[in-house]
C-alpha positions in Angstrom: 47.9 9.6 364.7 44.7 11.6 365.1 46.7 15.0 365.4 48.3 13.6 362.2 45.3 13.5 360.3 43.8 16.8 361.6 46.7 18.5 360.6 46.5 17.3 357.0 43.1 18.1 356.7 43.3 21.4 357.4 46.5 21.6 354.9 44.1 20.1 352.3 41.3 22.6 353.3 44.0 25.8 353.6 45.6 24.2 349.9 41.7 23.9 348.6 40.5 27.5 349.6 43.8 28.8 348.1 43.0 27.0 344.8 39.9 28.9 345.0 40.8 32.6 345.6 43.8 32.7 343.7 44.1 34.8 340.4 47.0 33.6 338.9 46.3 30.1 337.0 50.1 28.9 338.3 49.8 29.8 341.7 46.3 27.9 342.4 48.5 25.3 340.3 51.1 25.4 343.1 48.3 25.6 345.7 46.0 22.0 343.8 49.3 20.2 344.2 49.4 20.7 347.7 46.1 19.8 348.3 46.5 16.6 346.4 49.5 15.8 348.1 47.5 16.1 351.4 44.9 14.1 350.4 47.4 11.1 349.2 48.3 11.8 353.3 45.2 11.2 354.3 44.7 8.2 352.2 48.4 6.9 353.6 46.8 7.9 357.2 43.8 5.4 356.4 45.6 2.6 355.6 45.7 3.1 351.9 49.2 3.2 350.6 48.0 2.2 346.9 45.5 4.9 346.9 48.0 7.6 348.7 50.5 6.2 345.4 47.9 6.8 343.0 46.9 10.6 344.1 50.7 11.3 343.7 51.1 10.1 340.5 47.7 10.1 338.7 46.3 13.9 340.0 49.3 15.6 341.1 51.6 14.1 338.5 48.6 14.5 335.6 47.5 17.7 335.9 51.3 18.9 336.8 51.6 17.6 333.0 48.2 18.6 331.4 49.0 22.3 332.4 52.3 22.6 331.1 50.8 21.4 327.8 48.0 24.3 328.2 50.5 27.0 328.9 52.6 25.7 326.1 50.1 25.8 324.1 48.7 29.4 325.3 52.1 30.5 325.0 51.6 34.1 322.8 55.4 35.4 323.2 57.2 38.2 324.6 54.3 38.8 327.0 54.3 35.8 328.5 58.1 35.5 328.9 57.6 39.1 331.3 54.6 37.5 332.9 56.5 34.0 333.5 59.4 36.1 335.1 56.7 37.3 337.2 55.7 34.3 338.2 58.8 33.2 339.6 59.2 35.4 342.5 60.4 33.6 345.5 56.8 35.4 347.4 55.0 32.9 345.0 56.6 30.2 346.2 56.7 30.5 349.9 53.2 28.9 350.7 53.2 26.0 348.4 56.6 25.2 350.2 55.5 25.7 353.7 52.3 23.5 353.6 54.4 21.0 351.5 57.4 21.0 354.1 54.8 20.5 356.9 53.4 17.0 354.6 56.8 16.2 354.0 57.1 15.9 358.1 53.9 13.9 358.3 54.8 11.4 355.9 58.7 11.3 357.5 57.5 10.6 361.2 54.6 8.1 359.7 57.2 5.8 357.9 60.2 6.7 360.6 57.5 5.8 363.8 57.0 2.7 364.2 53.2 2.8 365.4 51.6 -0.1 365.9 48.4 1.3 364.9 49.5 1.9 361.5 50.2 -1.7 360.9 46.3 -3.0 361.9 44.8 -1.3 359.2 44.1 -3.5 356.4 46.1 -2.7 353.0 44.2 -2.4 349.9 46.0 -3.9 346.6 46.1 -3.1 343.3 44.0 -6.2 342.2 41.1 -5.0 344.7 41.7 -1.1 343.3 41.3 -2.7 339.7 38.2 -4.7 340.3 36.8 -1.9 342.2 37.5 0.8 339.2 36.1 -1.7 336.5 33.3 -2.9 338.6 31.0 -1.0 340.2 32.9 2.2 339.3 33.1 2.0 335.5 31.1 5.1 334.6 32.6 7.2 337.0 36.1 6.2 335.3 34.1 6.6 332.0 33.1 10.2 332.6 36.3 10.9 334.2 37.9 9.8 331.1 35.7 12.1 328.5 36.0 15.2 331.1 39.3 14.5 330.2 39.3 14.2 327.1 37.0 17.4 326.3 39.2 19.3 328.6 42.4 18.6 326.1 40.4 19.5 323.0 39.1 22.7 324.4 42.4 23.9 325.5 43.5 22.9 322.1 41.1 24.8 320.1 41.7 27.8 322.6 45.1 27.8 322.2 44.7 27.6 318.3 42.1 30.6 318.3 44.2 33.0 320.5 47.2 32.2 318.5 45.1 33.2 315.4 43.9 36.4 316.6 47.3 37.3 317.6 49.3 36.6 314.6 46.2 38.4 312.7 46.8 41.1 314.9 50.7 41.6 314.5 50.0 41.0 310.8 47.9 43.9 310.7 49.8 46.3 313.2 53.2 45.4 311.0 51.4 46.2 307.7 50.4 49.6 309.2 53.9 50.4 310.4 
């Protein structure tokens, strides 16, 4: 179980650092996922299965979402279509899949094992995660919430002002032609 858990870390570390260093907004994309997922191990790992459910589908399933919507809405035309060709080269793909092969394993042994030690923990519910959030944790949640929120709106009015420039642009380069 401990071997488990180191591994995992260091997938969430390896994921993290990737995040970090990469250039190309969709591969430290890829790369967050990862470390998300690995972090909803860990959580598993610790006896949390609510929690290890909730990093799947609030982070990874969220920002999976949120970022399409930027792209879409950064989304200037022929350029992008080359670059998003570009992006889909199986070499961008290959560590993303390896580290998430190696948490698909983890979780597969974990649920197919049947450890004793993983049964002692005590299981958090949902009721104590909601009293928890809305208790002593509301202004974290709060500020989460506006981060959020100002987050959207700026990739909104970015999108809107690149847009702009562009179609000024092409205006001007046709009326030139």
């Amino acid at each position: 179980m401990t071997i488990l858990f180191y591994i995992t870390s260091a997938i969430a570390i390896l994921a993290t650092v990737m995040v970090i260093t990469r250039l190309n907004a969709v591969h430290a994309l890829l790369y967050l996922v990862v470390s998300l997922l690995s972090v909803a191990v860990v959580f598993y790992l610790l006896g949390a299965p609510f929690a290890a459910a909730l990093e799947v589908i609030i982070y990874a399933g969220a920002i999976m979402v949120l970022f399409i919507f930027v792209v879409m809405m950064l989304h200037v035309g022929e350029q992008s279509v080359k670059q998003e060709m570009q992006w889909l080269k199986p070499s961008m793909w290959t560590g993303p899949v390896v580290l998430s092969l190696i948490l698909l394993g983890e979780m597969l042994f974990l649920i197919l094992s049947q450890d004793p030690q993983i049964g002692e923990r005590a299981a958090v519910d949902a009721r104590e995660v909601g009293l928890s959030l809305y208790g002593p944790y509301i202004i974290g949640v709060e500020l989460a919430a506006i981060l959020l929120m100002a987050g959207i709106v700026g990739a909104y009015h970015i999108g809107k002002e690149k847009t702009t420039i562009v179609h000024r642009f092409l205006k001007g380069h046709d009326d030139n032609d």
